[in-house]
PyMOL Python script that loads the backbone (N, CA, C, O; Angstrom):
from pymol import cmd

cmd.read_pdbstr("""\
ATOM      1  N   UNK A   1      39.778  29.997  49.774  1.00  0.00           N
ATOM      2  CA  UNK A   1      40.610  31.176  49.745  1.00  0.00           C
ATOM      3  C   UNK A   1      41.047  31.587  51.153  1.00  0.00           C
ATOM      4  O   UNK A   1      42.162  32.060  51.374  1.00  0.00           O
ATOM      5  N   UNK A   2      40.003  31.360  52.215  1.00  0.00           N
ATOM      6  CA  UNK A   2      40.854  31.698  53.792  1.00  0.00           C
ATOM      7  C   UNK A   2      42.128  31.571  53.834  1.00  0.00           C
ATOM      8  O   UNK A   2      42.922  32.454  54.158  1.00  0.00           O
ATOM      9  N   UNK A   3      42.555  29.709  53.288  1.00  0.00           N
ATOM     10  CA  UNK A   3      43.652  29.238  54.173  1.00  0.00           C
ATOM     11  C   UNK A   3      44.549  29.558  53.375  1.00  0.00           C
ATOM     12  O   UNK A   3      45.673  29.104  53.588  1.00  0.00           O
ATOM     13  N   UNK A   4      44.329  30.424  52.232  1.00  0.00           N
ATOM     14  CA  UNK A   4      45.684  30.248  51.394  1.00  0.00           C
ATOM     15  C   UNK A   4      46.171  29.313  50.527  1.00  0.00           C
ATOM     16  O   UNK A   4      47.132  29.400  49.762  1.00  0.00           O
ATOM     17  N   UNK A   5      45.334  28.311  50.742  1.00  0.00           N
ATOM     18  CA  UNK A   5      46.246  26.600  50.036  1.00  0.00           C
ATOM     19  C   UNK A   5      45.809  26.858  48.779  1.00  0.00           C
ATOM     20  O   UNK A   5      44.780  27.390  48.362  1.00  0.00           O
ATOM     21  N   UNK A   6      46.697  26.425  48.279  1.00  0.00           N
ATOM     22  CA  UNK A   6      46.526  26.252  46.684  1.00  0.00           C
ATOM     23  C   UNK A   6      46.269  24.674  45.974  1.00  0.00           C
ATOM     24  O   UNK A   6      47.079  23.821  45.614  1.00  0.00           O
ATOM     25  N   UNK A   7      45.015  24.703  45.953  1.00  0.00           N
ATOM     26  CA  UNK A   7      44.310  23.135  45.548  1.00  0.00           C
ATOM     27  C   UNK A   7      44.500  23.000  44.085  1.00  0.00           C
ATOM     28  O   UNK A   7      44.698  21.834  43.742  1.00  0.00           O
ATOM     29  N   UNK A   8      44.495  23.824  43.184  1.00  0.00           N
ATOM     30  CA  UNK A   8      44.875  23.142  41.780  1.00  0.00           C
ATOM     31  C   UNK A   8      45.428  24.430  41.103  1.00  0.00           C
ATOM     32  O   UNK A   8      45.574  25.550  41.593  1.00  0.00           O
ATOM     33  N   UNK A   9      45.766  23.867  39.539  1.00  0.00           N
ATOM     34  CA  UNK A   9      46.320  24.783  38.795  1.00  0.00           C
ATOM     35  C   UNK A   9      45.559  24.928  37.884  1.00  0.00           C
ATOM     36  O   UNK A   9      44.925  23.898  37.659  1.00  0.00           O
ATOM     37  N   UNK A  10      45.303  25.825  37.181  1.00  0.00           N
ATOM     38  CA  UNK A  10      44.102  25.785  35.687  1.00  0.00           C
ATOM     39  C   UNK A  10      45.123  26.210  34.280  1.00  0.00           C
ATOM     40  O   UNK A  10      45.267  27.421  34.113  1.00  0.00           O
ATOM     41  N   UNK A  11      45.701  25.442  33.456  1.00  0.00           N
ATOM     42  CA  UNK A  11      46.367  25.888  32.445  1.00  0.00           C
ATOM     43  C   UNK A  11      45.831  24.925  31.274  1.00  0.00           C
ATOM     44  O   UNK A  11      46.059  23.733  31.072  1.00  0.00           O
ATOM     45  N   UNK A  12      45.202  25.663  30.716  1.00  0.00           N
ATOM     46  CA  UNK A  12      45.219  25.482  29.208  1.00  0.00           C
ATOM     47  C   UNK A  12      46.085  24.755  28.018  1.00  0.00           C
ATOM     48  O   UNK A  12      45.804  23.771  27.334  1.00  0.00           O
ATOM     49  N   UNK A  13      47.247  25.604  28.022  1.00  0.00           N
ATOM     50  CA  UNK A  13      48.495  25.372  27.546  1.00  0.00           C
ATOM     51  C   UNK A  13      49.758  25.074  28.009  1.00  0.00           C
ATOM     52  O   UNK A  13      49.939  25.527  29.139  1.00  0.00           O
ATOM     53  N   UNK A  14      50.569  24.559  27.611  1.00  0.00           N
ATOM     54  CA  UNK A  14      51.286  24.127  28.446  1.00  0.00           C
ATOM     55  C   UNK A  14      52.774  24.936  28.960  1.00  0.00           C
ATOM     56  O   UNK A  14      53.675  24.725  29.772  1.00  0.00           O
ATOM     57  N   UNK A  15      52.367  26.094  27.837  1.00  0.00           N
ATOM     58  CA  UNK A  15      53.643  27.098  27.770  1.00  0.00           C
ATOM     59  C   UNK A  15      53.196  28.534  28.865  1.00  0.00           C
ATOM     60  O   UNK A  15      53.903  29.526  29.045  1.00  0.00           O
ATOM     61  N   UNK A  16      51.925  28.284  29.438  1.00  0.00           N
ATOM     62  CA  UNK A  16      51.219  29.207  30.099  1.00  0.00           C
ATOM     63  C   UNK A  16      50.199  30.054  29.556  1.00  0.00           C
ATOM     64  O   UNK A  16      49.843  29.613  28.463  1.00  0.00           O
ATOM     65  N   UNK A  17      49.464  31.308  29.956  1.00  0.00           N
ATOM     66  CA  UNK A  17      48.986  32.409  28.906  1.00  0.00           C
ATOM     67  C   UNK A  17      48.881  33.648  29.854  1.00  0.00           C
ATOM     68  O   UNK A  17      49.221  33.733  31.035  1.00  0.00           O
ATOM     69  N   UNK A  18      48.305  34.613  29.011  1.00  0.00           N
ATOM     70  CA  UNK A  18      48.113  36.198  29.905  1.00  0.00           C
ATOM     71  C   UNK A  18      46.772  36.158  30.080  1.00  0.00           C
ATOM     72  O   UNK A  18      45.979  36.144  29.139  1.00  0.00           O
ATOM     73  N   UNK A  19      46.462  36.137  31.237  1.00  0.00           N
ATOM     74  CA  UNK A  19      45.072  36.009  31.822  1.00  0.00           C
ATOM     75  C   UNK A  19      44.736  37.727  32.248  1.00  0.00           C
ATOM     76  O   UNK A  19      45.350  38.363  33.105  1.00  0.00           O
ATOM     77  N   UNK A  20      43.717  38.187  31.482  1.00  0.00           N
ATOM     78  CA  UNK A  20      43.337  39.571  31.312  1.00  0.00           C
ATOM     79  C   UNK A  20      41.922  39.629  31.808  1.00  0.00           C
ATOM     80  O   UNK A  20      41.293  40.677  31.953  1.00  0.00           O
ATOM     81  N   UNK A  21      41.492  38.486  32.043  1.00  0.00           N
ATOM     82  CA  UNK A  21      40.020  38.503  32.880  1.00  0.00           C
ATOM     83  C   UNK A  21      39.411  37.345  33.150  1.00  0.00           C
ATOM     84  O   UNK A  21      39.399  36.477  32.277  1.00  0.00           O
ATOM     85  N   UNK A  22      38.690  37.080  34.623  1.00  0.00           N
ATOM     86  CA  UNK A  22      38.331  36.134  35.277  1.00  0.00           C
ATOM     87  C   UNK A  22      37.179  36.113  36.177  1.00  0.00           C
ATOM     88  O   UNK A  22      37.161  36.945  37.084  1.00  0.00           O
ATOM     89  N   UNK A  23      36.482  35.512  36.091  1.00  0.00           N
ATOM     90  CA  UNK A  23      34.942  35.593  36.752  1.00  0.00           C
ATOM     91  C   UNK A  23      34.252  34.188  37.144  1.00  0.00           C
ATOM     92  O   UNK A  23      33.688  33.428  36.356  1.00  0.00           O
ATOM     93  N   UNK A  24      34.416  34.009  38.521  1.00  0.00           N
ATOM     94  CA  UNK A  24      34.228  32.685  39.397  1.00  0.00           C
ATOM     95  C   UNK A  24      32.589  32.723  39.079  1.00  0.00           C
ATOM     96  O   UNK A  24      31.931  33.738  38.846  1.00  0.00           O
ATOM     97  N   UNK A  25      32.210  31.649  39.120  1.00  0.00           N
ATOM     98  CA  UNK A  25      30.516  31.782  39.607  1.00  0.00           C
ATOM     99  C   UNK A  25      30.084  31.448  41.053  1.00  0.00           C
ATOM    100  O   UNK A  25      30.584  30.527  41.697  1.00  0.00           O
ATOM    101  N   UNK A  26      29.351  32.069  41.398  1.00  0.00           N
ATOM    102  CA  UNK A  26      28.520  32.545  42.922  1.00  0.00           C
ATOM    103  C   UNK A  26      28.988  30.768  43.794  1.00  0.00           C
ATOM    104  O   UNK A  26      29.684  30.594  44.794  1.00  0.00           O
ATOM    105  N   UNK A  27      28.164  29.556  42.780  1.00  0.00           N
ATOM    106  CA  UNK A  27      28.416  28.023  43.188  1.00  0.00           C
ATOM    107  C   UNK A  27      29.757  27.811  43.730  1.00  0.00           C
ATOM    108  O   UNK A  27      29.904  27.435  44.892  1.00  0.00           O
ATOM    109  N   UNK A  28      31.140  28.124  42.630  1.00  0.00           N
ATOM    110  CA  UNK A  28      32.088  27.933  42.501  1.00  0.00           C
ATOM    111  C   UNK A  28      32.589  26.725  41.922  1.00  0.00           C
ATOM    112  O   UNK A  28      33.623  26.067  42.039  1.00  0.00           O
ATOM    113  N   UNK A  29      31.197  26.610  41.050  1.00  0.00           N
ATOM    114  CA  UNK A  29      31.867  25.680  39.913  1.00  0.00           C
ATOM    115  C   UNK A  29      31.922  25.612  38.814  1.00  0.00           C
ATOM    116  O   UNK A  29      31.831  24.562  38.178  1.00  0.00           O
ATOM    117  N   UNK A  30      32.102  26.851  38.297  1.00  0.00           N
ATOM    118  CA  UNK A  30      32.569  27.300  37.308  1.00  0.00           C
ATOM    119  C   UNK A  30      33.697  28.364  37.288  1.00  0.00           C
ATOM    120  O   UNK A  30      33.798  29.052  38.304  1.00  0.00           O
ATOM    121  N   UNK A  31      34.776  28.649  36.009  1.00  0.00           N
ATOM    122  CA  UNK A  31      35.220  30.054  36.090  1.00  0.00           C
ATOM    123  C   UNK A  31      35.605  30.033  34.604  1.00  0.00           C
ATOM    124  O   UNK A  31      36.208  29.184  33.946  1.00  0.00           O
ATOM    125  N   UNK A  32      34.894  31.632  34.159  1.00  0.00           N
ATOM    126  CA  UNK A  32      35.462  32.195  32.586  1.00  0.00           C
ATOM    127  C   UNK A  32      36.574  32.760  32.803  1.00  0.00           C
ATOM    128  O   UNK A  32      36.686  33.491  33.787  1.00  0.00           O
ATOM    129  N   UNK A  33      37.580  32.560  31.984  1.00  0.00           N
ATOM    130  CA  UNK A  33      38.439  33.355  31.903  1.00  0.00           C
ATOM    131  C   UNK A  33      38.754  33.974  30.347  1.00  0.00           C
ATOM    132  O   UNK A  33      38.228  33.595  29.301  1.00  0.00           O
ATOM    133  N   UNK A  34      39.758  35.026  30.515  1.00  0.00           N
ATOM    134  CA  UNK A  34      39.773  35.932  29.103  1.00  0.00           C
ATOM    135  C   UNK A  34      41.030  35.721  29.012  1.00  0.00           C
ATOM    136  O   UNK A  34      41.683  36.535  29.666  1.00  0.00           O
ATOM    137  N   UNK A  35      41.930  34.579  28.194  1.00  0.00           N
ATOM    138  CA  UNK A  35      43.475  34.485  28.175  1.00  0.00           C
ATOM    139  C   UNK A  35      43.638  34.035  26.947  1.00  0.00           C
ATOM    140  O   UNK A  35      42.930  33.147  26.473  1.00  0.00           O
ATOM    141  N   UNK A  36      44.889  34.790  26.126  1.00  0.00           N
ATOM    142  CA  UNK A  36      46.172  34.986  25.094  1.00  0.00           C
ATOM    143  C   UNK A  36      44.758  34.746  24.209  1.00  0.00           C
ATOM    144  O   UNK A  36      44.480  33.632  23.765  1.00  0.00           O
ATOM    145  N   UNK A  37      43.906  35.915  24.007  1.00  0.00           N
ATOM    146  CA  UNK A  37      42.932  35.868  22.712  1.00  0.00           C
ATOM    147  C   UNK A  37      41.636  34.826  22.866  1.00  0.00           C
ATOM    148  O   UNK A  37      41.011  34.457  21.872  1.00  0.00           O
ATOM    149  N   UNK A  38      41.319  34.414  24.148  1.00  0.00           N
ATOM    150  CA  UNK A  38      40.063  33.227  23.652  1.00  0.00           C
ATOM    151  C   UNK A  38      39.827  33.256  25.211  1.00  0.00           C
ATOM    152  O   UNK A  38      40.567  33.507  26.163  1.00  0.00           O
ATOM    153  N   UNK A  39      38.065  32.781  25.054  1.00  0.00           N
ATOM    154  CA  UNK A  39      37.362  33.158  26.780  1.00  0.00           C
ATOM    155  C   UNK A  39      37.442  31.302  26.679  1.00  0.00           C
ATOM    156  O   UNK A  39      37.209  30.641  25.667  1.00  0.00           O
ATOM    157  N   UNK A  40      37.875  30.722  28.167  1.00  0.00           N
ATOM    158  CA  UNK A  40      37.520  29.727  28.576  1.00  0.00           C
ATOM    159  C   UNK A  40      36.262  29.360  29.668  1.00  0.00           C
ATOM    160  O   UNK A  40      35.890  30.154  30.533  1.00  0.00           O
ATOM    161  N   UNK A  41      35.867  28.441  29.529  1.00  0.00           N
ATOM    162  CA  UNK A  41      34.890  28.001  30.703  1.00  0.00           C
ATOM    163  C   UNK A  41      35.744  27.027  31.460  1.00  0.00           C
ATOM    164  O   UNK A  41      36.614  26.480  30.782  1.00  0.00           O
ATOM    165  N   UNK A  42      35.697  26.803  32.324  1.00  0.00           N
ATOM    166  CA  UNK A  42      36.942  26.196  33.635  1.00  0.00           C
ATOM    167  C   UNK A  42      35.767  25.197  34.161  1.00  0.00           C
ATOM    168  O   UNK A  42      34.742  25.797  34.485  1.00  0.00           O
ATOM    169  N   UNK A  43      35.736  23.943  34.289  1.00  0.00           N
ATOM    170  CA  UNK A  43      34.770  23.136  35.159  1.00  0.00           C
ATOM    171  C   UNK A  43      35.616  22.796  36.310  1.00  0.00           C
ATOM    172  O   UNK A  43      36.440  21.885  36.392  1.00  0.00           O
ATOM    173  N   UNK A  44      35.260  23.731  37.244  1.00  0.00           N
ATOM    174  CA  UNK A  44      36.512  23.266  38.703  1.00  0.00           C
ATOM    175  C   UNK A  44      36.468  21.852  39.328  1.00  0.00           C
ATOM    176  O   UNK A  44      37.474  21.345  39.825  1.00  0.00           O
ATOM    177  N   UNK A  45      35.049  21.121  39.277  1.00  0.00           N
ATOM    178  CA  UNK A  45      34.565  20.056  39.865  1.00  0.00           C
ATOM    179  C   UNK A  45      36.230  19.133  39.094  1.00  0.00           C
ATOM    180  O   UNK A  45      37.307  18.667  39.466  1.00  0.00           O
ATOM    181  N   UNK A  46      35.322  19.366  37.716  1.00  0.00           N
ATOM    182  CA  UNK A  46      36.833  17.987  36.675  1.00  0.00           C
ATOM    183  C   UNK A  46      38.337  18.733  36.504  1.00  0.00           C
ATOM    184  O   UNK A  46      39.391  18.177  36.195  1.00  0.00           O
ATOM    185  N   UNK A  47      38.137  20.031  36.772  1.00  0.00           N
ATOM    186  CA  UNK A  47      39.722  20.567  36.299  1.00  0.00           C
ATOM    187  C   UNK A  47      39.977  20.898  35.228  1.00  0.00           C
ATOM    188  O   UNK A  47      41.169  21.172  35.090  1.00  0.00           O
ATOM    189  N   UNK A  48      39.005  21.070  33.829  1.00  0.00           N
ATOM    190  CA  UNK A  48      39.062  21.119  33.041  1.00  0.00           C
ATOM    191  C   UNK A  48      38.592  22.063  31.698  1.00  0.00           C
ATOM    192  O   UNK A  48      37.573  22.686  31.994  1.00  0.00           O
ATOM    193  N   UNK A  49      38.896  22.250  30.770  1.00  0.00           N
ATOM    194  CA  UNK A  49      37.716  23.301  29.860  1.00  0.00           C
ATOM    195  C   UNK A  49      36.709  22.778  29.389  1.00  0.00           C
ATOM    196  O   UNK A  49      36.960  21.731  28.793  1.00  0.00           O
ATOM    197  N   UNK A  50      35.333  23.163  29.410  1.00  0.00           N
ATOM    198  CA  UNK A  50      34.726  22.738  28.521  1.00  0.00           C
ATOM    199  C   UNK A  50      34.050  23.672  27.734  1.00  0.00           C
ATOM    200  O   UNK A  50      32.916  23.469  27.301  1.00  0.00           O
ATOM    201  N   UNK A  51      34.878  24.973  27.471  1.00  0.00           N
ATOM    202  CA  UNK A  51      34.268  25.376  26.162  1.00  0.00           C
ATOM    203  C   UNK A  51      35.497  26.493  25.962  1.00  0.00           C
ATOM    204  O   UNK A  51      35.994  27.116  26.900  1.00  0.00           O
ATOM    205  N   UNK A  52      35.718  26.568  25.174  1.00  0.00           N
ATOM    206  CA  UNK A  52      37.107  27.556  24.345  1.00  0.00           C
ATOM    207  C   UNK A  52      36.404  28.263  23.154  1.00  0.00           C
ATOM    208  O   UNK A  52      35.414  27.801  22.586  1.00  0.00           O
ATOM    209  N   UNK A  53      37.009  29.416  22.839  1.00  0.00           N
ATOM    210  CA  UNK A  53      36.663  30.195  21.920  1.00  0.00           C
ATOM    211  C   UNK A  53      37.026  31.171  21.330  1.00  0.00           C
ATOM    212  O   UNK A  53      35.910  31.656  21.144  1.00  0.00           O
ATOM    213  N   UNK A  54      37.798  31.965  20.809  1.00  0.00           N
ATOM    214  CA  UNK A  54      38.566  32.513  20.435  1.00  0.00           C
ATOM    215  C   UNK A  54      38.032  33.821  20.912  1.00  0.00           C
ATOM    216  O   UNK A  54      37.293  33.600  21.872  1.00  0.00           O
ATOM    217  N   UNK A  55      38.099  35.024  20.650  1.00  0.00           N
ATOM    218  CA  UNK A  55      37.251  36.222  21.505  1.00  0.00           C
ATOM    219  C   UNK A  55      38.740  37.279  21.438  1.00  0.00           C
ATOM    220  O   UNK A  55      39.416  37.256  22.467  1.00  0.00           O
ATOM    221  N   UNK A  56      39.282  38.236  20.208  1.00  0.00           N
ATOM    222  CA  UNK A  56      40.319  39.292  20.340  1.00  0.00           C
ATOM    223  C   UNK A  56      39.628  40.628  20.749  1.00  0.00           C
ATOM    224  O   UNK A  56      38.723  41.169  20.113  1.00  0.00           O
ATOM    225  N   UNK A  57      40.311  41.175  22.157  1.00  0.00           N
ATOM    226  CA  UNK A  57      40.107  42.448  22.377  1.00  0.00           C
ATOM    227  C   UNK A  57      39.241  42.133  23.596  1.00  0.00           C
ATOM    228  O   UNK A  57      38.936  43.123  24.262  1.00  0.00           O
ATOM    229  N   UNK A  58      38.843  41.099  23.967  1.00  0.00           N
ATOM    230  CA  UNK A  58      37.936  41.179  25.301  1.00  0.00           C
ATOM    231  C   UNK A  58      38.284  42.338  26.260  1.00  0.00           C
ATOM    232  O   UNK A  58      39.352  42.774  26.691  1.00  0.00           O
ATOM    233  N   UNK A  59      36.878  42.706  26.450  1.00  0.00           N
ATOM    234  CA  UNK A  59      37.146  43.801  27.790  1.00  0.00           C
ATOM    235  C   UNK A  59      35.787  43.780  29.153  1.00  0.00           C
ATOM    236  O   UNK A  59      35.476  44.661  29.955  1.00  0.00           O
ATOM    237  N   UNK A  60      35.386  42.776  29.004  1.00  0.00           N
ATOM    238  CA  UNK A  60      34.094  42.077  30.316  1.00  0.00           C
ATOM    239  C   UNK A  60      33.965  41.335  30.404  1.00  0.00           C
ATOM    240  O   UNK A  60      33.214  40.860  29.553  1.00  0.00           O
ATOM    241  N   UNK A  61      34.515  40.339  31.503  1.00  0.00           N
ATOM    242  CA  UNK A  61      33.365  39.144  31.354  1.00  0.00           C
ATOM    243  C   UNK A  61      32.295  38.865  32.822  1.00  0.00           C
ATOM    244  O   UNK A  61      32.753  38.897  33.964  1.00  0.00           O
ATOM    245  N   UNK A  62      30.933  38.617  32.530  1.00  0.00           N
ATOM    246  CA  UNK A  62      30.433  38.629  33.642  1.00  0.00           C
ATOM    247  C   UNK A  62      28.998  37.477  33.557  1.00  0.00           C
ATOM    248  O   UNK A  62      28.475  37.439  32.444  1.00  0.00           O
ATOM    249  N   UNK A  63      28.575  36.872  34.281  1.00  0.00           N
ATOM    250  CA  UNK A  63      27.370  35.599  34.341  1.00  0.00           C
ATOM    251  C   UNK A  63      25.994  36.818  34.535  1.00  0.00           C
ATOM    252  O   UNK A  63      26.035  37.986  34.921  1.00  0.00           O
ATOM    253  N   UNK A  64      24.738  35.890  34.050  1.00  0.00           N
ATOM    254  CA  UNK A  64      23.790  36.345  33.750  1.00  0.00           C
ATOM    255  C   UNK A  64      22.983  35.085  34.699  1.00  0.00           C
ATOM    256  O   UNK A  64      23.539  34.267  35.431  1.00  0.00           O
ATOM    257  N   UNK A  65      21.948  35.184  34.506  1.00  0.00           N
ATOM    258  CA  UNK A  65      21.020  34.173  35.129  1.00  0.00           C
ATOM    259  C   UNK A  65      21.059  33.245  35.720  1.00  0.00           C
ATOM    260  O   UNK A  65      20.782  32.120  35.303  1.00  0.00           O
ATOM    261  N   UNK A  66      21.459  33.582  36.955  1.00  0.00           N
ATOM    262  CA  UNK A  66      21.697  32.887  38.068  1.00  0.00           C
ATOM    263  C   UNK A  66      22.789  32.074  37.683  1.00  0.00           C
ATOM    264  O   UNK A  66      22.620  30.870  37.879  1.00  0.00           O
ATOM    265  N   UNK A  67      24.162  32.519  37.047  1.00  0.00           N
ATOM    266  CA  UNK A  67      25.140  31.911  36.490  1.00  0.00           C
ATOM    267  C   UNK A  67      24.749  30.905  35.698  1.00  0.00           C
ATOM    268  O   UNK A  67      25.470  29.908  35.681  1.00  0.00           O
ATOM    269  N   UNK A  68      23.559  30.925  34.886  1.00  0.00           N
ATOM    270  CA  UNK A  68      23.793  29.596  34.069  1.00  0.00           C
ATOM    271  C   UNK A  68      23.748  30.048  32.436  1.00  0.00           C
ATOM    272  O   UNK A  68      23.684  29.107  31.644  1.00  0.00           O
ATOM    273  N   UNK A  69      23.780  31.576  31.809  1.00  0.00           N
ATOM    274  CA  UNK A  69      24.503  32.173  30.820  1.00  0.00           C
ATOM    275  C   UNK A  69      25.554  33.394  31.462  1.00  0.00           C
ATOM    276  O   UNK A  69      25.373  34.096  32.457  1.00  0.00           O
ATOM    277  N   UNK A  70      27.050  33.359  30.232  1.00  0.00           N
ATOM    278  CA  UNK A  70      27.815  34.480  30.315  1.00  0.00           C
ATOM    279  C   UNK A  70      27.794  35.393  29.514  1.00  0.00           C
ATOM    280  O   UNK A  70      27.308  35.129  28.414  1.00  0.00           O
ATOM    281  N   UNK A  71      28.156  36.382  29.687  1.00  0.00           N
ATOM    282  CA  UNK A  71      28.148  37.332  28.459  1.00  0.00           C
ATOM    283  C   UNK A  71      29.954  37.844  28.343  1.00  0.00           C
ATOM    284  O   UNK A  71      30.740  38.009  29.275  1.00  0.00           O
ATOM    285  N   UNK A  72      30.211  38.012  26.753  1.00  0.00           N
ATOM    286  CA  UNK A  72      31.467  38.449  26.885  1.00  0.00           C
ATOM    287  C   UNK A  72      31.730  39.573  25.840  1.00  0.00           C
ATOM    288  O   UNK A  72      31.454  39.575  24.641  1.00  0.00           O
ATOM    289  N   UNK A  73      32.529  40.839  26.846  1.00  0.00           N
ATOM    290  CA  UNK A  73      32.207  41.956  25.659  1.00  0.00           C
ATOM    291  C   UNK A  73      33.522  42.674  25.312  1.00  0.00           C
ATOM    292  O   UNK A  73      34.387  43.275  25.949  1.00  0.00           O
ATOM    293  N   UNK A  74      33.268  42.307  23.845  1.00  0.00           N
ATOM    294  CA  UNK A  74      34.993  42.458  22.968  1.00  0.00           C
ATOM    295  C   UNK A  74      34.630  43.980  22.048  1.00  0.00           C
ATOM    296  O   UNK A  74      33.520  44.465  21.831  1.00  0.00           O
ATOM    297  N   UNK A  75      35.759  44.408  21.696  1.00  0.00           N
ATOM    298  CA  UNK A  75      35.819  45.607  21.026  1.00  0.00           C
ATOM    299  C   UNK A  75      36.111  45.041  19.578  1.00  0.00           C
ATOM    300  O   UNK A  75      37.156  44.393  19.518  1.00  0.00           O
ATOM    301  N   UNK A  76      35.168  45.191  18.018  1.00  0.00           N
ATOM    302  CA  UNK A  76      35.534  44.798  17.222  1.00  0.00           C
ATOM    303  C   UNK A  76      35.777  45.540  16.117  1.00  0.00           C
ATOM    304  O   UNK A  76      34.902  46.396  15.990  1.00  0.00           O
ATOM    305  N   UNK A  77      36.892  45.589  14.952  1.00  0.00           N
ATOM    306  CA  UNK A  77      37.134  46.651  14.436  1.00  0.00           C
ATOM    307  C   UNK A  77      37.943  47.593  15.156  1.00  0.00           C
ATOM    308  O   UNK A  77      38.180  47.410  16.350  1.00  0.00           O
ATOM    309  N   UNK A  78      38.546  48.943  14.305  1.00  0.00           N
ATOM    310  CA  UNK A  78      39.407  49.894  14.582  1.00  0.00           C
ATOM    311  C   UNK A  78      38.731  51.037  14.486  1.00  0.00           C
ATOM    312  O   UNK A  78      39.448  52.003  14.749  1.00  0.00           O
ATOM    313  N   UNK A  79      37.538  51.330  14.189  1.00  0.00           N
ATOM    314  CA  UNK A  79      36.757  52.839  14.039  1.00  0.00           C
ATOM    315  C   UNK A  79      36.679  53.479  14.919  1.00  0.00           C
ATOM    316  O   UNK A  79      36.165  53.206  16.004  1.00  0.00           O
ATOM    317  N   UNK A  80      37.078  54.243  14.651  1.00  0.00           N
ATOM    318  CA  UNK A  80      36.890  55.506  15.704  1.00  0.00           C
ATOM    319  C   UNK A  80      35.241  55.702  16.310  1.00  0.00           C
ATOM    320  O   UNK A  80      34.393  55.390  15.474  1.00  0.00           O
ATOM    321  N   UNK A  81      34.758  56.128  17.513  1.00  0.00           N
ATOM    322  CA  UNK A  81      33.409  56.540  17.632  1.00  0.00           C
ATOM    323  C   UNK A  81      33.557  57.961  18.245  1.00  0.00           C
ATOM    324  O   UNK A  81      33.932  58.240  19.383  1.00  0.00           O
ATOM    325  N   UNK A  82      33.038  59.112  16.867  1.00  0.00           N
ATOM    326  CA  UNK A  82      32.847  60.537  17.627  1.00  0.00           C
ATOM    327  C   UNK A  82      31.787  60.551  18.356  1.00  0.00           C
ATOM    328  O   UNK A  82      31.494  61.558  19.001  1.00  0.00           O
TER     329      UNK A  82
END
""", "prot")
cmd.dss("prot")
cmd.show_as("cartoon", "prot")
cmd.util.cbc("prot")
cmd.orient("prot")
């Protein structure tokens, strides 16, 4: 991140998506992201996903134990809470 350079691209799809949340791990070889309805796992080493999942309404995402679980926290349902 110093130099500015831009070493790769991370896309999923090929039409793009709305990336609404993103969380590198400490290593930097990993990154979750929260895009167009589904959390990805990003393996930066290969460039690639290795885990997809569908996930509507995400609103956290953040690593747990020494980055080796994530947690991801979605709003489910329309109920109101008084």
């Amino acid at each position: 991140m110093k130099s500015g350079k831009l070493v790769d691209k991370l896309a999923d799809s090929p039409l793009g998506a709305i990336v609404t949340h993103a969380v590198i791990s400490k290593a930097g070889r990993h990154v979750i992201s929260g895009e167009s309805g589904h959390v990805l796992v990003w393996d930066l080493i290969e460039s690639c996903v290795c885990f997809k999942e569908e996930q509507a309404e995400l609103k956290q995402l953040f690593f747990l134990d020494k980055d080796s679980v994530f947690v991801a926290v979605s709003k489910v349902g329309g109920a109101d809470l008084k």
